[in-house]
N, C-alpha and C positions, 0 to 999 in steps of 0.2 A: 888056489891061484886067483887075481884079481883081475880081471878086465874092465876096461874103458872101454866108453862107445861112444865114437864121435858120428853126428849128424849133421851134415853139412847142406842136406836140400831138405825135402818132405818124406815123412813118413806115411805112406797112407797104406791103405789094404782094409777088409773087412774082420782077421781073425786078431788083430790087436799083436800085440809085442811085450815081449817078458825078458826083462835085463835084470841081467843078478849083481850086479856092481855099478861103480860111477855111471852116470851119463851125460855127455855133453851136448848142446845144443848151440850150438855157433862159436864151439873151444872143441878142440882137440886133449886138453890136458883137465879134463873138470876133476875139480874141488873137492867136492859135495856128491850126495846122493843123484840130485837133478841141479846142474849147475848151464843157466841160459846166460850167453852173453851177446852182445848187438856191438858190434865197432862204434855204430853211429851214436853210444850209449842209453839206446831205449832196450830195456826188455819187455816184452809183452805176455803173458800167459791168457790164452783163451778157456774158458771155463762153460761147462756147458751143451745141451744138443744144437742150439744154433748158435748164430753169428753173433755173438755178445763180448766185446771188451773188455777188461779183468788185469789188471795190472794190481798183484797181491805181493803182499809178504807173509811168511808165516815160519813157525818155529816151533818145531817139536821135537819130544827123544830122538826120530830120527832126524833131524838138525836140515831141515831140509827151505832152505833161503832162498827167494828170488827175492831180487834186488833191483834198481837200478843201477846198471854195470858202471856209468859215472861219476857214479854216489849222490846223485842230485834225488828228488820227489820220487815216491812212491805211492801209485794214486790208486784208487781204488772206486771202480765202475757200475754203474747200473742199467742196463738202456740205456748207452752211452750216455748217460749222464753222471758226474763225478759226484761221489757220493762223500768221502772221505781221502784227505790227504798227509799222508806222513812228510814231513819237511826234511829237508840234510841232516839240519839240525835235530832233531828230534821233535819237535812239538809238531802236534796233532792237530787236525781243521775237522771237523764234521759241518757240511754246507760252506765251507769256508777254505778259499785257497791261497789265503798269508795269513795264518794261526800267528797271533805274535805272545803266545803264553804255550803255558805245556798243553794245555786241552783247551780248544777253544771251539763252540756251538755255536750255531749260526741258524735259528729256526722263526716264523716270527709265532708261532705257538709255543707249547712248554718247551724248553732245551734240557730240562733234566728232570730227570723220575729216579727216584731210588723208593725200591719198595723192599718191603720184609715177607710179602707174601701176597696173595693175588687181592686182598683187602686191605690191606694198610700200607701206603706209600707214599712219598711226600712232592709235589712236582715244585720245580724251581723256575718262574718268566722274566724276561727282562722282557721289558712294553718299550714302546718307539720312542718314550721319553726318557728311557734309562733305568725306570721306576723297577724294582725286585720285587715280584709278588711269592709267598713263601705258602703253598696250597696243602695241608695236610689232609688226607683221604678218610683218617680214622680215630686221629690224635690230635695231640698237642704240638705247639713247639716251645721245646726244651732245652733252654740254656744253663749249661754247667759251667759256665765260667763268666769272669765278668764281663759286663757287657759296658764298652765306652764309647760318648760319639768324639770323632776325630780332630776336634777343634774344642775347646773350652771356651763353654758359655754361649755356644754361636748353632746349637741344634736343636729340635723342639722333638715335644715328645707328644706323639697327636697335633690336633689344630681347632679352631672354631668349628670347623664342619666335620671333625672327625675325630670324636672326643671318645677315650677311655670308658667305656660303664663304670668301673669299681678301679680302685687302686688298692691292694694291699701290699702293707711295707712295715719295718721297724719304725725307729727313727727318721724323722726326716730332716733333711741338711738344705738350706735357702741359702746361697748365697750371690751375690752379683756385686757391682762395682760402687754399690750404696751401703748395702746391710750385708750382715753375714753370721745368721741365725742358725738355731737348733731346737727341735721341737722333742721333747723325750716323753715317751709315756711310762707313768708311774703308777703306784699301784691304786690311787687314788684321786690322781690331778694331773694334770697336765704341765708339763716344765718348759717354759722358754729361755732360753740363755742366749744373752747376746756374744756371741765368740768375739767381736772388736773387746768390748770392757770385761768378760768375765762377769757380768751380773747374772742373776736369775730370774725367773718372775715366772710364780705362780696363778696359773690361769683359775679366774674363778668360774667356778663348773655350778653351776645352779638347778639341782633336781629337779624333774617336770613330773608333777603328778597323772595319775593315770584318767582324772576326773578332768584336769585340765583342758 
């Protein structure tokens, strides 16, 4: 047989309390395993040996939800300070209390670390001026698919004061709103073709002796 337990003021005492069914805490009819509901639509759960704040949600086999009972925010506390927030909507805040994307970080030091193990991890910054710094711990970073900038002909790759060491690449393709070249390496010359006429033109490559 199944019992409900409704609470309608405080439970206190020193030996704790053991409920084999539903429980409700400001409902008479609860839902769920521990189902809290507030008229004024706040739920609260306090977590913890002192006085500390804790408005969670959470989900497991046994399906056990707290919520905001008016569907609105579900915040999430630390030494009253909000640490993270769940929107109506769905999207996520960490430091941040209008998330307007699914997961949105708010730190002004790194906002993401993803590691593979206690030595190799990669952090992810955004700086005050917007700038993405991409910090790998132990590695590379590795792009498997193509990489384009968002506007043709209008992005730079490095700068005067922060220039490439080495470039390695196939072929290289020049072109802008004047020329519109191609550079192909052969097995013994070097091929320029102009792509407006279709011509070709063989680069004269002049051997440098060793004595030179």
């Amino acid at each position: 047989m199944a019992y409900n337990v409704f609470l309608g003021g405080r439970l206190t005492g020193s030996m704790g309390a053991h409920f084999q069914d539903h429980v409700g805490i400001g409902t008479s009819s609860p839902a769920k395993h521990l189902h809290l509901y507030g008229s004024s639509g706040e739920v609260e759960l306090r977590l913890g040996s002192s006085d500390k704040f804790s408005s969670v949600v959470q989900k497991s086999n046994a399906e056990l939800i707290i919520q905001n009972a008016s569907g609105g925010d579900i915040l999430f506390y630390d030494d009253s300070a909000e640490t993270m927030r769940i929107k109506d909507g769905g999207n996520v805040g960490i430091g941040v209390v209008d998330p307007d994307s699914a997961l949105e970080v708010l730190d002004t030091s790194s906002q993401l670390k993803l590691s593979y193990d206690g030595s190799n991890a990669t952090a992810f910054t955004v700086g005050s001026g917007g700038d993405m710094t991409i910090v790998p711990s132990g590695g590379e970073v590795i792009i498997q698919g193509n990489l384009f900038p968002n506007n043709d002909n209008s992005r730079d790759l490095g700068s005067p004061a922060k220039r490439w060491a080495n470039i390695y690449t196939g072929d290289l393709h020049l072109k802008n709103d004047r020329g519109d070249w191609t550079i192909l390496e052969e097995e013994d010359y070097l091929c320029v073709i102009n792509n407006k006429t279709g011509k070709k033109y063989k680069m004269d490559l002049t051997p440098i002796e060793d004595d030179e």
